[in-house]
C-alpha positions, 0 to 999 in steps of 0.5 A: 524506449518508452514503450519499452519501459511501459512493457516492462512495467505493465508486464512486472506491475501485472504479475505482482498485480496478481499476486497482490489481488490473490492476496487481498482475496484471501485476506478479503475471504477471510475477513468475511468468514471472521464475521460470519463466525464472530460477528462484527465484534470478532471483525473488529478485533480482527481488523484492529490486530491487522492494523497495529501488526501491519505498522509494527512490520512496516516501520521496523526495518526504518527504511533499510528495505528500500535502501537495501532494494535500491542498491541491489538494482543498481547491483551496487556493491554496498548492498551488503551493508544495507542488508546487514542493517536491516538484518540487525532492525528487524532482527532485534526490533520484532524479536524483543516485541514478540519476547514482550509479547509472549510474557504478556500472554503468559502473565495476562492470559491475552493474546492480543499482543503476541498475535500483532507482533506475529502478523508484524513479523510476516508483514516485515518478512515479506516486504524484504524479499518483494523488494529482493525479487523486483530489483532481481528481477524474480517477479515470477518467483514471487508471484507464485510464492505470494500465490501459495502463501496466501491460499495456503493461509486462507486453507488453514483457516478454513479448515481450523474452522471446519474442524470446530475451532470456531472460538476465536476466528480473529486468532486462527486467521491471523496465525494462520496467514502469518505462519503460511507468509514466514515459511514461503518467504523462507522457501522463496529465499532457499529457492532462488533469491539467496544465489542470485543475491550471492551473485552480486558485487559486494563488499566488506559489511563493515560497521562503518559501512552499516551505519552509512546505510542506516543513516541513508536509510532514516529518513525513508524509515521516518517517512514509512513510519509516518505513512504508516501511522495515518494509513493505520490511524483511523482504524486504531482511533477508531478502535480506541474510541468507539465499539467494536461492532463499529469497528467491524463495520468500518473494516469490511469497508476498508477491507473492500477498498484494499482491494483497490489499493494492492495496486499501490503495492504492486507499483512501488515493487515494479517502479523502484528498480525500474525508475533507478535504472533510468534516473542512472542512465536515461535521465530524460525519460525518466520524466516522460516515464513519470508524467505517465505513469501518475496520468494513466494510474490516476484516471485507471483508478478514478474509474474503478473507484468510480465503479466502487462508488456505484455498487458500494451497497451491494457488495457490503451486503453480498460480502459481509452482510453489514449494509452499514458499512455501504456509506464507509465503503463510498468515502473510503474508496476514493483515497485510492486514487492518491495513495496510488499516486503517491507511491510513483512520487515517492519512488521518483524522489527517491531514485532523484536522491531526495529522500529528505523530502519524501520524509517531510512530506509524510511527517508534515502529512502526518502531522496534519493528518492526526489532529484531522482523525482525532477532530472527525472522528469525535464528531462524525465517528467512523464517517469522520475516519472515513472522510479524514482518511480520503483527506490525508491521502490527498494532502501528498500534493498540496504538501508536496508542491510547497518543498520546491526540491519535490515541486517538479515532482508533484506538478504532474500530479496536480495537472492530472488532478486539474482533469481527473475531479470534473471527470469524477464530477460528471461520472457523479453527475451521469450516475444521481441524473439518470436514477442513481441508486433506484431501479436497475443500477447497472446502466446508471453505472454504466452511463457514469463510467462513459460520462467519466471517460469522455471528460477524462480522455478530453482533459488527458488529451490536452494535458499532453498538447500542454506538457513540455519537457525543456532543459532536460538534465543530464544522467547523474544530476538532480533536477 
């Protein structure tokens, strides 16, 4: 059943892999034209923009996505009242901000408002029909959608700037990205979502029943809004508190370890549907599914942070010609690591019923996290945000293991930690032993990754000799 499952995983993870890499290339190849066109101040603004809009469209549904993706892989009947929740969030939430923001781009003259609203708006649209296509299994109509979204923004741009609109590259990008994602959204709806949704059990969307899938929905919304917030903070802190030029050469930093954190994306869109449908009927590999999932994500990507790490230097230059943005890039990519495990987590509560505690632990993270940016970025500036970013994704498994209704949850993750930090510590050491950053850079990476990999595969072999799996719960019940 295992295997099975990891199959399927690996087969769904890849394809939305894909499509989520294609996305990041275009956003990335984006970035880049931004500030060969602007400068780093345009990438700055650009950055800044993407930040606020990508809060505004995760937070304003308030969970009913996930709730409404969840209740579609169960093919629960009730999934009618968690779609007309989210319909009247979104609906209303993002049309009133865009009516703000367009009257204050009519009375000021800025446009800033109305384009993070509008880039809020493709963020929010495309996370409900993701979620749509995993729990209905339509991963491939997805990723050929995402595929031709993103290409077909990344076309615009370029072409608005091949044209001569080279006055505001921030702008053109950013329309350009968010009128593609709304319209293939929309196309993917017509195209194949809407029949196999209307195929669905349902039942009466009554006030009543809306109101239960919001009040079920809130305390995902709470935690998205928090994980969103201290995701976003050191970008919109640092926006707030430093220069623009600043600003842009920590976004080319972030843009670079986005490129690593696609994969977060991809697991929660593959995770959910499938760990609901083993929490419903094979309770037992639920947990073996879990362990493996948090160790084999958790040592994948420590080694490609790794490589990150080694080559920082170089792909700043090659990509945005800011060699400043090298010593960001080497912090940053490192959170990775926990953002990805965080996701497995948060999906395994959420199937186990326990949503509250996912709430808490990003409101506790959060809350944690905000005084953390404010304090290092006064002191260290974009080196402050990069190091409190990297603290706050790793704060999910200290906070995770004080809640005991989420202990056993986080226990996994602590153990794959346990192997995966003398791991990084000999990659490190293998890489600055043997020349580091002078002369030829790729044995020296390559004698890090091997040092890497033999820890790690020793530390994960006695993790399995050591990981037993006594008094397993039966379906239906909550461990």
């Amino acid at each position: 059943m295992l295997l099975r499952l990891a199959s399927r995983l690996s087969w769904g993870a890849g394809r939305v892999a894909v499509a989520n890499g294609v996305s990041s290339v275009a956003i990335f190849a984006a970035s880049i034209m931004v500030v060969r066109l602007g400068g780093a101040i345009e990438l700055g603004r650009y950055g800044l923009i993407i930040a606020l809009g990508s809060v505004v469209g995760g937070v304003v549904d308030l969970g009913t996505d996930r709730v409404l993706t969840q209740r579609v892989a169960e093919t629960s009947s009730g999934w009618t009242a968690a779609w007309r929740a989210m319909i009247w969030l979104k609906g209303g939430g993002l049309g009133i901000a865009f009516l703000v923001g367009l009257l204050y781009f009519v009375v000021r003259g800025d446009s800033f408002e109305v384009l993070l609203v509008l880039y809020g708006i493709a963020i929010s649209t495309w996370l409900t029909v993701q979620g749509l296509a995993s729990a209905l299994r339509r991963l491939g109509l997805y990723t050929v959608f995402r595929i031709v979204s993103r290409a077909g923004g990344f076309v615009t741009f370029a072409a608005t700037a091949t044209l001569g609109f080279r006055a505001h590259p921030a702008a053109f990008a950013v329309i350009s990205f968010s009128v593609w994602d709304v319209a293939s959204a929309c196309l993917m709806w017509l195209a194949g979502l809407r029949s196999d949704v209307t195929r669905l059990p349902s039942a009466p969307a009554s006030r009543s029943a809306s109101w239960l899938a919001f009040r079920q929905a809130l305390p995902l919304g709470v935690s998205t809004l928090a994980t969103w917030l201290y995701v976003k903070l050191d970008t919109i802190l640092l926006g707030l508190t430093s220069d623009l030029a600043t600003l842009g050469a920590y976004t080319a930093a972030v843009r670079l370890a986005e490129l690593l954190g696609g994969l977060s994306t991809a697991l929660n869109a593959v995770l959910l549907p499938a760990f609901a449908r083993l929490s419903a009927t094979e309770s037992e590999n639920l947990h073996r599914a879990r362990d493996a999932a948090i160790a084999g994500v958790t040592f994948s990507i420590g080694l490609l942070c790794l490589g990150v790490f080694c080559f920082a230097d170089v792909l700043v230059v090659i990509a945005f010609k800011l060699p400043a943005s090298a010593l960001y890039l080497q912090i940053l990519v490192w959170g990775q690591i926990y953002a990805a495990a965080g996701v497995i987590c948060a999906v395994v509560l959420q199937v186990r019923g326990r949503g509250r505690s996912i709430a808490e632990i990003t409101v506790l993270t959060s809350i944690i996290s905000i005084p953390l940016y404010v304090v290092l970025i006064k002191i260290g500036g974009a080196v402050g945000a990069a190091v409190a970013t990297v603290v706050s994704y790793a704060l999910i498994l200290p906070i995770g293991l004080r809640l005991r209704a989420a202990r056993t949850t986080f226990v996994p993750l602590l153990r794959a930690s346990i192997v995966l930090l003398p791991a990084i510590g000999a990659g490190l050491g293998g890489f600055l032993y043997v020349g580091g950053f002078t002369g030829d850079r790729i044995p020296h990476a390559v004698a890090a990754m091997v040092a890497y990999c033999v820890v790690a595969a020793i530390g994960g072999m006695l993790l399995v000799r050591v990981t037993k799996y006594p008094n397993l719960t039966p379906p239906g019940s909550v461990r």
